[in-house]
N, C-alpha and C positions, 0 to 999 in steps of 0.2 A: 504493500500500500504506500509505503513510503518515499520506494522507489518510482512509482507512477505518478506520483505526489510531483516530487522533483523534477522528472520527464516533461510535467505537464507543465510545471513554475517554468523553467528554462527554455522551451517554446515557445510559449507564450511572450515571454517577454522579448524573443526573436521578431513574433509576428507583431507587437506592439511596437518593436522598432520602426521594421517595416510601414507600418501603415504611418507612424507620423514620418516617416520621409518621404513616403507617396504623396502626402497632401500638405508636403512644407512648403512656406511662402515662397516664392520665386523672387522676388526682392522686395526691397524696404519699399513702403507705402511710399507712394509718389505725391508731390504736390499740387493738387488740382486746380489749381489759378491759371486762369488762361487754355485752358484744356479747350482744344477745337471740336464740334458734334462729334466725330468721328472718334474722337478717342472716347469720347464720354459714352459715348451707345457701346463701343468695345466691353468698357468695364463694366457695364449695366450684363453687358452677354457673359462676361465672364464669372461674375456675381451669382449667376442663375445655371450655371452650370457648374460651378462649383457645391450648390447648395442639391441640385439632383443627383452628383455622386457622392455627396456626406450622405445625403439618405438610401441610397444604393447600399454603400461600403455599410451602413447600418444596419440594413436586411440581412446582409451575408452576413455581418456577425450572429448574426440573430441567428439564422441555421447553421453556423458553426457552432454556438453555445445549445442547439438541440440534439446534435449530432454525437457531442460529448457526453450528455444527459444521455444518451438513447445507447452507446455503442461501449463495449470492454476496450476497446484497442484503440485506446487514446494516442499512441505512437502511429498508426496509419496516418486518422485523422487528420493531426498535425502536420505530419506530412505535404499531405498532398494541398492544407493549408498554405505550406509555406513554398513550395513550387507555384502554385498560382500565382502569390503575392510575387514571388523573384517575376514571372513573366508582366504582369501585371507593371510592376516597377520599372521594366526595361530591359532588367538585367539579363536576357536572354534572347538569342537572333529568333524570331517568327516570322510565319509564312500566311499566305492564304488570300482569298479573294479581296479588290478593291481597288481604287482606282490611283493613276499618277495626275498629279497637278503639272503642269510647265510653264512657267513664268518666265515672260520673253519681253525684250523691248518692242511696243506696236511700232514706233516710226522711229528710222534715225534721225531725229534729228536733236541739236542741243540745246536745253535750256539757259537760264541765265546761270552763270555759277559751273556750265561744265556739261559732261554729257555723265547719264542715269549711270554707277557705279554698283549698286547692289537695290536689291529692294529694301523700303523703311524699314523699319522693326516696329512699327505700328501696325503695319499691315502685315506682317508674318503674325504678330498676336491677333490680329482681329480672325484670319484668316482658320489660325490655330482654333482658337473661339469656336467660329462657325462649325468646321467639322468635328469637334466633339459635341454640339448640339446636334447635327446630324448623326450622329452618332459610330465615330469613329474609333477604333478599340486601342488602334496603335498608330506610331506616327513618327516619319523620317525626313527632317531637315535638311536636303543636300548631303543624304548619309549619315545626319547626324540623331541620332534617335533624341526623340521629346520625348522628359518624363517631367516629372511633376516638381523638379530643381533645375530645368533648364534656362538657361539665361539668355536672353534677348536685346542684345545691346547692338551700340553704334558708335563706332571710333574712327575717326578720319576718313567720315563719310561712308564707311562701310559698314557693314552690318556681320556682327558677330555671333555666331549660335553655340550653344554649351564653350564659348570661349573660341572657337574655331571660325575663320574668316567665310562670309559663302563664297559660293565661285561663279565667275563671271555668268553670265548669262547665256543660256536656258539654265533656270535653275528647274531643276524638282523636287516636288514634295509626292511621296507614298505614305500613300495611308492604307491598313486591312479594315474592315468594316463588314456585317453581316449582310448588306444590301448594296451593292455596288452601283445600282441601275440608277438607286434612289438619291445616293450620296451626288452620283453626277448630275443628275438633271436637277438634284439644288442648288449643286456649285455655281452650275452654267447659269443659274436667274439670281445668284447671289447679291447682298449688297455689294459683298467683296469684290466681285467682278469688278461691278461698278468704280469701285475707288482703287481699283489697279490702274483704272484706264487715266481716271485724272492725275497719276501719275506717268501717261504717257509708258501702263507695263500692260501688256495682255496677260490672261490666265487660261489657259485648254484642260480643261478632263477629259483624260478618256478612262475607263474602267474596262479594268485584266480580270481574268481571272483568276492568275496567281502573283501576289508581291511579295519580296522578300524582305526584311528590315534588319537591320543590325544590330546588336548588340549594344548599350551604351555603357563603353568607355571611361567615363572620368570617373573620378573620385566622389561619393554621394558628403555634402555636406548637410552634415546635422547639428540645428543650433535647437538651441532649449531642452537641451537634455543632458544628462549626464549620469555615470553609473553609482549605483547606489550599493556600499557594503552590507553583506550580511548581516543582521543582528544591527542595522541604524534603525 
C-alpha cells in the first residue's frame, strides 16, 4: 500500500509539473495603451481560448481522478497519463491529417522603410489564435513547434519564434487537426487572411492528409514553482 502510495505521490506531481508548463504565460502582461483593433480582438480571441482548454484540461482531470477510483493498477494509469501530457506539450515528433498554411509576399513591391523582411508577430499570434479556435491539436512555426512557452518576438525587424529567426519567404505553418476540410475553408474566409493582405502578405491553405511536426527542442522554462522537501 505504501508503495502504490508513493508511485502514485511521484507521478502525480510529474503530471502537475507538466500541466503548469502546458499552460505557462508566454510573456509578461503587455501594456495596453495604444493597442490598435487588431491587436485588441487578438487578445479578446486569445482570452477565450484559453478559458475552453482550462475547462477541457479540467474534464480530463476529472476522468483521470475516476479512472484511479475505479482501477488497481495505478502505474498503467499514470502512465499512459503522462505520454499524453509529453505529446500534448510538444515534446514529441507527431503525424497525421491537416492542413499547411504559406505565407508569401502578394506584390513586390517596397514600402516606406524597406521591403517586407519577415511577417509581424502580431499576426503569427493572431493567426496562432484562430487555428486553435478552429481547433487545431498541434502546430509548426517554420519547423518550429508551438507549445504553450513559445515566444513570439521581433528584433531588427524580424520576427523570432521559440528564439529562432523565421526564414525568408514562403514561410509555412503545419498544423494536425481532426477536420482538415473545415480548418481550411475557415482559414480561407478568415479575419487573418484579411490583415495578411494589408500587410501586403498572402496566406494559401491547402489540407494533406498527412503532416509531420517536430519535436520541440529548447529548454521548457518554468517560473512559479519550485521543489519542495520532504517532511516541509
Amino acid at each position: 500500500m505504501n508503495n502504490r502510495m508513493t508511485i502514485f505521490a511521484c507521478v502525480t506531481i510529474i503530471i502537475g509539473f507538466m500541466v503548469a508548463v502546458q499552460f505557462q504565460a508566454v510573456s509578461e502582461p503587455e501594456n495596453r495603451e495604444g493597442r490598435n483593433m487588431a491587436e485588441l480582438r487578438q487578445d479578446l480571441v486569445a482570452e477565450k481560448e484559453k478559458q475552453q482548454r482550462l475547462n477541457e484540461e479540467l474534464e480530463r482531470q476529472r476522468e483521470i481522478l475516476y479512472q484511479l477510483e475505479q482501477t488497481e493498477d495505478v502505474e498503467e494509469v499514470m502512465g499512459d497519463v503522462i505520454t499524453e501530457l509529453q505529446e500534448q506539450a510538444g515534446l514529441t515528433e507527431v503525424s497525421g491529417p491537416g492542413i499547411i498554411l504559406k505565407i508569401d509576399v502578394a506584390f513586390d513591391v517596397d514600402y516606406e522603410g524597406g521591403a517586407i523582411r519577415s511577417v509581424p508577430p502580431y499576426l503569427v499570434r493572431l493567426l496562432i489564435n484562430e487555428l486553435n479556435i478552429q481547433g487545431a491539436t498541434h502546430i509548426a512555426i517554420d519547423m518550429q513547434r508551438y507549445v504553450a512557452t513559445t515566444a513570439i518576438r521581433e528584433a531588427n525587424g524580424r520576427t523570432l519564434v521559440n528564439g529562432s529567426w523565421l526564414s525568408h519567404f514562403p514561410l509555412e505553418i503545419k498544423v494536425i487537426t481532426d477536420d482538415p476540410e473545415s480548418m481550411h475553408h475557415a482559414m480561407m474566409s478568415s479575419q487573418s487572411r484579411e490583415l495578411f493582405s494589408y500587410e501586403n502578405l498572402s496566406l494559401v491553405s491547402t489540407p494533406v492528409n498527412q503532416v509531420e511536426l517536430p519535436a520541440y527542442e529548447k529548454d521548457y522554462r518554468v517560473r512559479f514553482m519550485e521543489p519542495v522537501q520532504e517532511g516541509s
